[in-house]
C-alpha positions in Angstrom: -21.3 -25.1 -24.7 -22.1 -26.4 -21.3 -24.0 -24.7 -18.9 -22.4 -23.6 -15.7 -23.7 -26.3 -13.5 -21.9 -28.9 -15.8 -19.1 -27.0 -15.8 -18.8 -26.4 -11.8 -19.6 -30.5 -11.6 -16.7 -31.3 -14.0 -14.5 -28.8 -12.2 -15.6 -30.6 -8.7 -15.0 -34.1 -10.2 -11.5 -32.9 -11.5 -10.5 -31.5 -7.7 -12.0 -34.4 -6.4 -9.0 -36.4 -7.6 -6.7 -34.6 -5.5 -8.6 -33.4 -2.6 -11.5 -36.2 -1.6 -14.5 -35.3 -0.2 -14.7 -31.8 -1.7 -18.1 -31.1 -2.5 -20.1 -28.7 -4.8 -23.5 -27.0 -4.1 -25.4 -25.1 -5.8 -28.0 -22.1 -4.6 -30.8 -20.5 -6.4 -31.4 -16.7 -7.1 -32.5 -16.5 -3.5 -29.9 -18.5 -1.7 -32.0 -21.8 -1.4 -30.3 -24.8 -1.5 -31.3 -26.6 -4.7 -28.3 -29.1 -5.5 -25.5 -31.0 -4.1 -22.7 -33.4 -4.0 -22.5 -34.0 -0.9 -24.2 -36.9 1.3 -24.1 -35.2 4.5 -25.6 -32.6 3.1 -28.4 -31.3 5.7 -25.9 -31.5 8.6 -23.3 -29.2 6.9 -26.0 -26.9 5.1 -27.2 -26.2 8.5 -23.6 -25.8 9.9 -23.0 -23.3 6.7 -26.5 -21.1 7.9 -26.2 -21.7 11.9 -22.4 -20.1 11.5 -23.3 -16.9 9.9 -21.9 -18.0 6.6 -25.7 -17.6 4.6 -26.2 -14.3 6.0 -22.4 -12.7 4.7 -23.2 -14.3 1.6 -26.3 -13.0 0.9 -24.9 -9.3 2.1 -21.9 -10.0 -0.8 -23.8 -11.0 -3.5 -25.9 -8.0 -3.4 -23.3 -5.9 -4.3 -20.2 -8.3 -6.0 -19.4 -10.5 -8.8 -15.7 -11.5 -7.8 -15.5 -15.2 -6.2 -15.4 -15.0 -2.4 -13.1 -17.2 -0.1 -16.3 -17.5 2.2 -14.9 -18.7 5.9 -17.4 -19.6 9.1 -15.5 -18.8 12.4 -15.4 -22.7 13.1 -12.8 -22.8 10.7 -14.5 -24.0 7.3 -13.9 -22.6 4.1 -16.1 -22.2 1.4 -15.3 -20.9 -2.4 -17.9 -19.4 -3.9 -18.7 -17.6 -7.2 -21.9 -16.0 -9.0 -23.6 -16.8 -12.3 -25.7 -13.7 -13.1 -28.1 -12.7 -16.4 -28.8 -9.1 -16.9 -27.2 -7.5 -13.8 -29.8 -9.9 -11.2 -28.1 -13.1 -9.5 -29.3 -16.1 -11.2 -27.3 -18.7 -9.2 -24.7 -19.6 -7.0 -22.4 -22.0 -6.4 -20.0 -23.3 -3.8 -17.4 -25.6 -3.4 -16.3 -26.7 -0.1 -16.0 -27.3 2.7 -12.5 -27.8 3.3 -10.3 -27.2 6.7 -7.1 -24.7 6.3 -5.2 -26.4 9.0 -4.0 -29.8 9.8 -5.7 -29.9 13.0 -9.4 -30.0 12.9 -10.1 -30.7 16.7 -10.6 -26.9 17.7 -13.6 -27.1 13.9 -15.1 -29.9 15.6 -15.2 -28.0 18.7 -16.3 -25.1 17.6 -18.8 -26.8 15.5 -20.7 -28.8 18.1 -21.0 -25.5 20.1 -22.8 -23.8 17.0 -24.9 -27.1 16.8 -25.6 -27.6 20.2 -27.0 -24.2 20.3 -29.7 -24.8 17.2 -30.6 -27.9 19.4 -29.1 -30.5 17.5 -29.3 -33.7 19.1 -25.9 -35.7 20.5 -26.6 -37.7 17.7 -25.6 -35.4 15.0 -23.1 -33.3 16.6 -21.3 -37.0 16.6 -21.9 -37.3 13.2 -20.5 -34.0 12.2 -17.3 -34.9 14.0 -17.0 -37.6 12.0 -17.5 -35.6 8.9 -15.3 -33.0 9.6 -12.3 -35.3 10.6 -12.7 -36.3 6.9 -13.0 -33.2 4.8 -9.8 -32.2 2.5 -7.1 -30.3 3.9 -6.2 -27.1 1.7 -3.7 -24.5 2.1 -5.5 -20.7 1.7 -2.9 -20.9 -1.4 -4.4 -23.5 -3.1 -8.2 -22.6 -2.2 -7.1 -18.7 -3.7 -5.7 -20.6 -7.1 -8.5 -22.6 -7.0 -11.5 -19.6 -7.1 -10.2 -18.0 -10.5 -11.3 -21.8 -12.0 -15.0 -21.7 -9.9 -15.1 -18.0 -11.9 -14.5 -19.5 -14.9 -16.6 -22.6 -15.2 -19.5 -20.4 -14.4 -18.8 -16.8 -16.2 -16.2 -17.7 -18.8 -13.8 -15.1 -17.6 -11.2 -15.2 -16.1 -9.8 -13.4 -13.3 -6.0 -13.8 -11.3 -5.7 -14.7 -7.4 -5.0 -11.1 -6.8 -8.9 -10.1 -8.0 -10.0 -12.5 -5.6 -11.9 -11.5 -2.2 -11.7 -12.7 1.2 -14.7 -12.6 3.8 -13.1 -10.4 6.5 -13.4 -12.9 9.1 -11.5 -15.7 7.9 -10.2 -17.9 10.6 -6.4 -18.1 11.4 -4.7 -21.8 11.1 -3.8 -23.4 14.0 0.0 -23.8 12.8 1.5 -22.5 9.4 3.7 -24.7 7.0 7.4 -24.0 7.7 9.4 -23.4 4.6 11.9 -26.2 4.3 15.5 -26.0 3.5 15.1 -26.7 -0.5 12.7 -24.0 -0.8 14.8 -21.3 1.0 16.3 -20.0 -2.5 13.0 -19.8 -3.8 11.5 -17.5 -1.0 14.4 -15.5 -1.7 13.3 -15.5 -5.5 10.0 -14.5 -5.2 11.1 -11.5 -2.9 13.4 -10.6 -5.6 10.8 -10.5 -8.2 8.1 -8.9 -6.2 10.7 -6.0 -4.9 11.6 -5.6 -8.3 8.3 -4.4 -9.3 7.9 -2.3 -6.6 11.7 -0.4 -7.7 10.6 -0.2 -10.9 6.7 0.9 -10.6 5.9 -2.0 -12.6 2.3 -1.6 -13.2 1.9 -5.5 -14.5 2.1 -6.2 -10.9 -0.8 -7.9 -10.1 0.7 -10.4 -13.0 3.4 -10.2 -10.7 1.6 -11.2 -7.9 -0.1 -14.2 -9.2 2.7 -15.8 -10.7 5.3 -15.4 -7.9 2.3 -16.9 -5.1 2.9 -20.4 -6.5 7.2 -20.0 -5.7 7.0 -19.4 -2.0 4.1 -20.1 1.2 5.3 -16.6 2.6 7.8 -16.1 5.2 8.4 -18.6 8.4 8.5 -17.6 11.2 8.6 -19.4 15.1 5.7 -18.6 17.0 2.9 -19.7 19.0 0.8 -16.8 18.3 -1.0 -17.3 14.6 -2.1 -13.7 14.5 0.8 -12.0 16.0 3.4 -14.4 13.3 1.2 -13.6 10.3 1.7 -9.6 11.8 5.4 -9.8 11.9 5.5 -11.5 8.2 3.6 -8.4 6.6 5.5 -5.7 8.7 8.6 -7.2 7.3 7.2 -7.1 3.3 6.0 -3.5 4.4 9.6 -2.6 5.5 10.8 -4.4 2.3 8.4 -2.5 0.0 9.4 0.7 1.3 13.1 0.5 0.8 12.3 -0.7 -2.7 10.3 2.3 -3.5 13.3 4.4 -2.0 15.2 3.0 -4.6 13.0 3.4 -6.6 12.7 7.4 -6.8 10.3 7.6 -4.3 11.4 10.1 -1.4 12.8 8.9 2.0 9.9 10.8 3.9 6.9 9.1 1.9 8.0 5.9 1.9 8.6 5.4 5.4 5.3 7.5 6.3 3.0 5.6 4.3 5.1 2.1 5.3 4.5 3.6 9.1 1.2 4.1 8.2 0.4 0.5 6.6 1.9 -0.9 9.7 0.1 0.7 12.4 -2.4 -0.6 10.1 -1.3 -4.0 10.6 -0.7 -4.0 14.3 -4.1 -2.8 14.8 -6.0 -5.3 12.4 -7.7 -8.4 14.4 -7.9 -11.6 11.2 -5.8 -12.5 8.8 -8.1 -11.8 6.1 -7.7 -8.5 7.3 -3.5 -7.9 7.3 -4.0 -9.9 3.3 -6.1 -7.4 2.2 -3.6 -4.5 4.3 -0.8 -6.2 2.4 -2.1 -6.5 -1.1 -3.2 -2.7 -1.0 0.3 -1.4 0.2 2.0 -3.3 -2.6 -0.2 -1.9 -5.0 0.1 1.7 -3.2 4.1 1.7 -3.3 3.9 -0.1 -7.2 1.8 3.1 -8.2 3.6 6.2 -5.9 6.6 4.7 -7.7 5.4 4.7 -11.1 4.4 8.2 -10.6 7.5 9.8 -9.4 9.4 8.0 -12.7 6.8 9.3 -14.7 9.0 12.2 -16.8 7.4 15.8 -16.1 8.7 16.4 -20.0 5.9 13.8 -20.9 3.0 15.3 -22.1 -0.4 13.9 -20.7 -1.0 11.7 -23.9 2.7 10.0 -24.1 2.7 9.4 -20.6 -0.8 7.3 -21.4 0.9 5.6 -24.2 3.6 4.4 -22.2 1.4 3.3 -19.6 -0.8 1.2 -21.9 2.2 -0.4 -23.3 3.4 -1.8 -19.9 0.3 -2.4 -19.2 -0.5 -4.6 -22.6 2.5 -6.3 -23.2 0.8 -9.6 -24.3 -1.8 -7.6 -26.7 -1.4 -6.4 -30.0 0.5 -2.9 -29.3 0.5 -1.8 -33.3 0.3 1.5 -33.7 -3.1 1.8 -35.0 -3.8 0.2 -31.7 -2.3 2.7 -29.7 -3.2 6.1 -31.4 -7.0 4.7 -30.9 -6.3 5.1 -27.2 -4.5 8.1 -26.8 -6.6 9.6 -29.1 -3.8 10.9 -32.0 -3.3 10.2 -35.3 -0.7 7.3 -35.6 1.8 10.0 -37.5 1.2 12.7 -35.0 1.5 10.3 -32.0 4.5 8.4 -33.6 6.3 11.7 -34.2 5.5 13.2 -30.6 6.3 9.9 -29.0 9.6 10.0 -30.5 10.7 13.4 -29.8 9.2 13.2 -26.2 11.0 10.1 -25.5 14.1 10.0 -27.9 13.0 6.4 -29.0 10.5 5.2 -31.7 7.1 2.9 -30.6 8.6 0.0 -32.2 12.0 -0.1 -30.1 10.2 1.1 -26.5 7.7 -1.6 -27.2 10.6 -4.1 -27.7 12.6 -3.2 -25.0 9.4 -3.3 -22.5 8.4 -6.8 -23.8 12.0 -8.2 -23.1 12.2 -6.9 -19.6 8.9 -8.6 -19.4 10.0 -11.8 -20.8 13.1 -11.7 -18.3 10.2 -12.4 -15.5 8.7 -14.8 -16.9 11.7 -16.6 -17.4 12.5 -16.7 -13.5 9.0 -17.1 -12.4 7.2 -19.8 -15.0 8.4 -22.7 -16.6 7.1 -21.6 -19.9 9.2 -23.1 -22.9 11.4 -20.0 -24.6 8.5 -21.0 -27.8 5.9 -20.3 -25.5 7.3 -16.8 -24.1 8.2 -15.2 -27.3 4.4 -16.4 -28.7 2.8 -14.6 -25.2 4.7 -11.8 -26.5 3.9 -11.6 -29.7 7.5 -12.3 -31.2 7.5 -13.5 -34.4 10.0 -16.7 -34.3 11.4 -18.3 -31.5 14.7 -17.4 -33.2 13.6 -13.9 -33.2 13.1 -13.5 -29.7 16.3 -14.9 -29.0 17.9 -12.2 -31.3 16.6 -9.3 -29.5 16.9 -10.6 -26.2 20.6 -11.1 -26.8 21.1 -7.7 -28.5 19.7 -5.7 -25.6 20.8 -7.8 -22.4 24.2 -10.1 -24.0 22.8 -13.4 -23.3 20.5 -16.0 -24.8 17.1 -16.2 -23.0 18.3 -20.0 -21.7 21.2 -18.3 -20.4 19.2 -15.8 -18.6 17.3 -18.4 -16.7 19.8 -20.4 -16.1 21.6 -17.8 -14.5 19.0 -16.6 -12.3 17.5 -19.8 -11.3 21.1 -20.9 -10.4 21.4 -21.3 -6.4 
């Protein structure tokens, strides 16, 4: 197996064939520069400690093992992610830079001020404009799809977008990427899907949430204020999630005090790191108030937990043995309570919960109907089809076809 410098090299080589001049570094146990791909490296290393960036890393990796979407406030943006061996920080390694925005004039600006004030000479603040002007352009959606992969080459585990953290003063883009016209029915699409959780206090939601952010950028909106534009877009999905929840089962008066709540939040907050991470824990807060107010007060405890590992395990093996191990019954006892507690048997509630899960990922991925009833542990093709037609009428092509239909 290669070690996890090979494997961030590879990765880097790989990215380099669609964003050029993306470079990899590499930082020893006590954040000293011992490797990199870049040529310009001593201008941009300096750039990377002169703008504060050195000192939030070394505060983060005290304390975290997640990748980091590491931003300087000149507008550069870093991925990074730690190799560690027995709980102490061994290495770690960066990818970057790379400029969020189309325009890098206010970077270079910004730049030659932090420069200019370690003394650099005119020299090499002229040369850094030159490098800037050149380094890959990268939406924060790609960059957030791209830190799961950095996580992987060096740990061999994987992690989704929604695990991934954001330093918490990430710098706004100068202009955001309008929707265009093709794409509206897919905004709409991932709304669907995402309020659909919320309604039905889906707890595979941050599944949810990393396959619907590759459908839709977000919501467009005109303005010539970044901050107060990427405000408006989360009060909206704030206002969105708590009429979901309403409908849900949640109560009128909880939903619309913790929405108030989540948006005063947002009005107040001052980066856009800031309203993301706002954002990401409402939806989770609604997705869980919900699945608690349709969790059945007849439930005992132990069934509830059942059910709950079920929806949450829907790709694993869910065989009984399986299941009493975690609730902590014998698999008679627990398949006899189950039954009489819910008025179906494991086998059909596990069945039912895996089709409704397969009718998402037939909206949201392009996965082959093969691939979804092996990720759910069907035994045939031809079997999956069977029981998706028994319980919803249609074929699984049908389904999709229906759905994706504009």
């Amino acid at each position: 197996m290669k070690d996890a410098a090979q494997n961030v090299a590879f990765l880097n080589q790989m990215m380099s064939c669609v964003y050029e001049n993306l470079y990899s570094w590499q930082y020893d146990e006590k954040l000293h520069l011992s490797q990199s791909s870049c040529p310009h490296e001593s201008i941009l290393h300096s750039l990377f400690v002169g703008s504060g960036c050195m000192d939030y890393l070394t505060e983060y990796a005290r304390d975290n093992t997640v990748p980091l979407l590491l931003s300087s406030p000149i507008g550069l943006i870093w991925l990074a992610a730690f190799e560690y061996k027995e709980h102490e920080l061994k290495r770690v390694y960066l990818m970057g830079p790379a400029v969020i925005n189309d325009s890098s004039a206010e970077s270079i600006r910004l730049a030659q001020q932090v420069m200019s004030s370690m003394n650099f000479s005119l020299a090499a603040q002229q040369q850094l404009k030159q490098v800037i002007e050149h380094l890959p352009v990268i939406s924060h959606v790609n960059l957030s799809q791209m830190a799961p992969m950095l996580h992987y080459c060096v740990t061999k585990r994987k992690l989704g977008i929604s695990d991934i953290n954001s330093q918490h003063k990430i710098p706004l883009p100068d202009q955001f990427e309008t929707l265009p016209e093709r794409d509206r029915y897919q905004a709409w699409r991932a709304g669907q899907i995402l309020m659909r959780a919320v309604r039905e206090g889906d707890m595979n939601y941050r599944q949810i949430l990393n396959s619907v952010s590759g459908i839709s950028t977000g919501v467009s909106l005109q303005s010539n204020e970044n901050l107060r534009q990427v405000k408006d877009t989360a009060i909206v999905f704030s206002s969105m999630c708590a009429i979901a929840a309403i409908d849900g089962g949640l109560s009128p008066e909880t939903a619309y005090t913790v929405g108030d709540g989540y948006i005063q939040g947002i009005e107040n907050a001052q980066t856009f790191s800031e309203i993301v991470a706002l954002d990401n824990t409402m939806y989770s807060d609604f997705v869980h108030r919900v699945h608690k107010a349709k969790s059945d007060s007849a439930l005992s405890k132990q069934v509830q937990k059942c059910c709950d590992y079920i929806h949450q395990h829907l790709e694993d093996d869910l065989s009984l043995n399986t299941l009493s191990r975690q609730v902590g019954y014998s698999q008679y006892y627990l398949s006899r309570k189950f039954a009489k507690e819910t008025g179906t048997n494991l086998t059909d509630y596990i069945r039912s919960s895996r089709i409704d899960f397969s009718k998402h990922l037939l909206i949201v991925t392009n996965d082959t109907i093969q691939q979804i009833a092996d990720r759910l542990r069907f035994s045939s093709r031809s079997h999956f089809t069977s029981v998706f037609r028994q319980l919803t009428g249609s074929t699984p092509i049908e389904y999709r076809k229906q759905n994706q239909r504009i």
